[in-house]
PLY file of the C-alpha trace (Angstrom):
ply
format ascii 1.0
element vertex 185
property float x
property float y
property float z
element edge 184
property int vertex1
property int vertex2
end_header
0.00 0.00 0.00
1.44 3.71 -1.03
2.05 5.95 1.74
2.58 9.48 2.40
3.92 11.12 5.86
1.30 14.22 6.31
2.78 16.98 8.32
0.08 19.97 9.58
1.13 23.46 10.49
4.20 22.62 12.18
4.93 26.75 11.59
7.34 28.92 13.49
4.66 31.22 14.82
2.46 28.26 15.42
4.76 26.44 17.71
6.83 28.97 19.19
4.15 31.55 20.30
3.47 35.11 18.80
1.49 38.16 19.48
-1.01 36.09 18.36
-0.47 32.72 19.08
-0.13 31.00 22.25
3.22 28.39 21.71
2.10 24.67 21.95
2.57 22.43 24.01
6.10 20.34 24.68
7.71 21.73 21.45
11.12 20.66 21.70
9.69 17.19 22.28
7.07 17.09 18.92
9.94 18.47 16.98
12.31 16.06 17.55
10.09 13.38 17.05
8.40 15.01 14.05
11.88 14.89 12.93
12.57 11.46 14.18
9.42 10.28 11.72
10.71 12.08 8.73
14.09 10.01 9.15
11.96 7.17 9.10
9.84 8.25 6.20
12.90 8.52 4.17
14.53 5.63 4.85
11.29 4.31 3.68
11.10 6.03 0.60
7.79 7.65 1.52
6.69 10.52 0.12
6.01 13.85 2.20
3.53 16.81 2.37
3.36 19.65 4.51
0.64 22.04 5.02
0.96 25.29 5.91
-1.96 27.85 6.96
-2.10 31.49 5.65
-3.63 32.45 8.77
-0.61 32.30 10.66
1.91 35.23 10.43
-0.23 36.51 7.90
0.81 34.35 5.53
3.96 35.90 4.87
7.61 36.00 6.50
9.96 33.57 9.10
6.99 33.22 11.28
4.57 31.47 8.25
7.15 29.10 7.56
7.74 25.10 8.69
9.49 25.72 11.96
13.13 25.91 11.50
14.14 22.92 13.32
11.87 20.62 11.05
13.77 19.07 8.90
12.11 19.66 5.04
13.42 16.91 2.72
14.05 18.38 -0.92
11.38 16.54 -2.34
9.10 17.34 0.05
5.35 18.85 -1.07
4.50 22.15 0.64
0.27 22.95 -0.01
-0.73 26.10 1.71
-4.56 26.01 3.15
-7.25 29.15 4.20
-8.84 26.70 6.63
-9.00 24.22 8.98
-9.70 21.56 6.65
-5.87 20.54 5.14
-8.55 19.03 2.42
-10.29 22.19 1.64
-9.74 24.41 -1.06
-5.87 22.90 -1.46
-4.59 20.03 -4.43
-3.74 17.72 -1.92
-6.72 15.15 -2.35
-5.93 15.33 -6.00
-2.20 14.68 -5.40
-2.75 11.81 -3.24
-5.25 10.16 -5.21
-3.18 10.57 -8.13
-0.34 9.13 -6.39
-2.61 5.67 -5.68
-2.11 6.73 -1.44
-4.04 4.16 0.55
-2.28 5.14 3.99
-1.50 8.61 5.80
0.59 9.04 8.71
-0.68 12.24 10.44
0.98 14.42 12.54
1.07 17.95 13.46
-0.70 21.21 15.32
-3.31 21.83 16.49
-4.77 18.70 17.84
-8.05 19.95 18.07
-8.57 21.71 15.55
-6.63 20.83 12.06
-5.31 16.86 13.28
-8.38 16.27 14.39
-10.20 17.46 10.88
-7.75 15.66 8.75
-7.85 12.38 10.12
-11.92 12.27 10.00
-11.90 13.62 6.59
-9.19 11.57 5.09
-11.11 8.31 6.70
-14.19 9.58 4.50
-12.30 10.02 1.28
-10.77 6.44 1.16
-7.68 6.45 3.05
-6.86 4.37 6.34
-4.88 6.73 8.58
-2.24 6.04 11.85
-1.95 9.25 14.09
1.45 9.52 15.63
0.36 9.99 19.14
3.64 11.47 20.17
3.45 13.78 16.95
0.75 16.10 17.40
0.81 18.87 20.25
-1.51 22.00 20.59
-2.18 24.73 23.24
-4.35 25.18 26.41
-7.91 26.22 25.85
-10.12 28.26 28.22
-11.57 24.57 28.96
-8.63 22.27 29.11
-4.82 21.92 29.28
-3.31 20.52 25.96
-2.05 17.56 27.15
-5.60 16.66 28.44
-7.15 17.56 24.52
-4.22 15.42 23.34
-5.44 12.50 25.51
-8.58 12.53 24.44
-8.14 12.83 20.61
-5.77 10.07 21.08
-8.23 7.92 22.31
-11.16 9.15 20.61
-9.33 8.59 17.30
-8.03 5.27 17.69
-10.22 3.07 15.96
-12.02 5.82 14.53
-14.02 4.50 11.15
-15.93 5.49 8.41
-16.98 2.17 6.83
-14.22 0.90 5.09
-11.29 3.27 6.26
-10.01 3.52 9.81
-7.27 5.81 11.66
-5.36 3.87 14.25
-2.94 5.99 16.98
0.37 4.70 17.33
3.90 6.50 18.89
6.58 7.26 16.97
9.31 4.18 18.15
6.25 1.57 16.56
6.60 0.87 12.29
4.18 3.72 11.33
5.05 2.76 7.98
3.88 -1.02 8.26
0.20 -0.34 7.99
-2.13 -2.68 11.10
-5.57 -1.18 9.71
-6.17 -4.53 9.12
-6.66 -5.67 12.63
-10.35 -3.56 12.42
-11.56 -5.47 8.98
0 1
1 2
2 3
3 4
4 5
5 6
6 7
7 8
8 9
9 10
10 11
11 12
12 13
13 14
14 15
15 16
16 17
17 18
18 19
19 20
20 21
21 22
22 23
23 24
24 25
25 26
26 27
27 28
28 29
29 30
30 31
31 32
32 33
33 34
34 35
35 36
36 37
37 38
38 39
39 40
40 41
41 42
42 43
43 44
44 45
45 46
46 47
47 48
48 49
49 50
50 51
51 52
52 53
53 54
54 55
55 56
56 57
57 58
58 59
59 60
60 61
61 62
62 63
63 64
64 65
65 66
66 67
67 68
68 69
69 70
70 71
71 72
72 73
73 74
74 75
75 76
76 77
77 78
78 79
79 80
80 81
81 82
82 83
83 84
84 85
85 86
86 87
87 88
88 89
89 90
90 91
91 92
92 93
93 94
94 95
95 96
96 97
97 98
98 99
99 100
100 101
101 102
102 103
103 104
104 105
105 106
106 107
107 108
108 109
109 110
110 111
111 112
112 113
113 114
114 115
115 116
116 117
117 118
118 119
119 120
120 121
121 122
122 123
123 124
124 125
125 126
126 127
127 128
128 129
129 130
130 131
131 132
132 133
133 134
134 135
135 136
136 137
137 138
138 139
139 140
140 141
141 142
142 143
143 144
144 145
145 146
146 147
147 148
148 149
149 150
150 151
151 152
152 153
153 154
154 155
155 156
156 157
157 158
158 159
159 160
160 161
161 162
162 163
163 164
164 165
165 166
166 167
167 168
168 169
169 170
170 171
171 172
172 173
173 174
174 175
175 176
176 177
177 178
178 179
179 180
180 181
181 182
182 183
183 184
């Protein structure tokens, strides 16, 4: 089954805090396992996107762009999106299917918000889908810390379905790139 390594608004404004953003939670940690998972990725040979989101900075300058201590392979595919959705209004359902994907591996900011959306909607368009549990991070809301919201999209996610196409939540040390959908069908 083709793969791709999906990486969500890992941005320098995003993580690190602005005037307008509040910095996520346990950067240094999500970094260096986002990074950990590209290693993998590429020693793989599986292909990369990253998604970016003109909200942040503006759109524009240092603080719009994939934090600098991600690592960006060359080959790497950079979509930029106006909304939550990575799916909406962007190429990158068209590039995947294109590409015969059957399997994402998700991981990202904000857990809440733009994980959360791209696992459910890439389980509806036809792919299965393994959230790195360590790989995702977000901020505190009025309502909960972010380690709490992280919890419970980890578990709400794991095992999530939509008929034929599940998302499973595994950490980074497991073989994210050995698909175990299977154990659902």
């Amino acid at each position: 089954m083709k793969q791709t390594l999906l990486i969500i608004d890992c941005q320098q404004d995003l993580m690190d805090g602005s005037e307008v953003e509040v910095p996520v939670w346990e950067k240094e940690r999500v970094i260096s396992t986002i990074n950990q998972v590209i290693a993998k990725a590429q020693e793989e040979q599986v292909d990369m996107v990253f998604i970016r989101d003109v909200d942040v900075a503006e759109g524009k300058g240092p603080g719009f762009e994939i934090h600098k201590e991600i690592y960006v392979p060359e080959n790497a595919v950079i979509f930029d999106k106006a909304a939550t959705n990575s799916f909406h209004g962007t190429p990158l359902l068209a590039h995947l299917k294109d590409a015969g994907i059957g399997h994402l591996v998700v991981m990202g900011c904000k857990t809440e918000y733009c994980i959360d959306t791209a696992v459910r909607t890439a389980t509806v368009n036809g792919f299965d889908v393994t959230l790195v549990g360590d790989g995702h991070t977000t901020s505190d809301s009025k309502a909960l810390p972010a380690d709490k919201i992280i919890a419970h999209h980890n578990a709400t996610l794991h095992g999530h379905y939509n008929v034929e196409h599940f998302a499973m939540v595994r950490r980074s040390e497991e073989d994210l790139f050995i698909p175990a959908h299977d154990q659902y069908r």
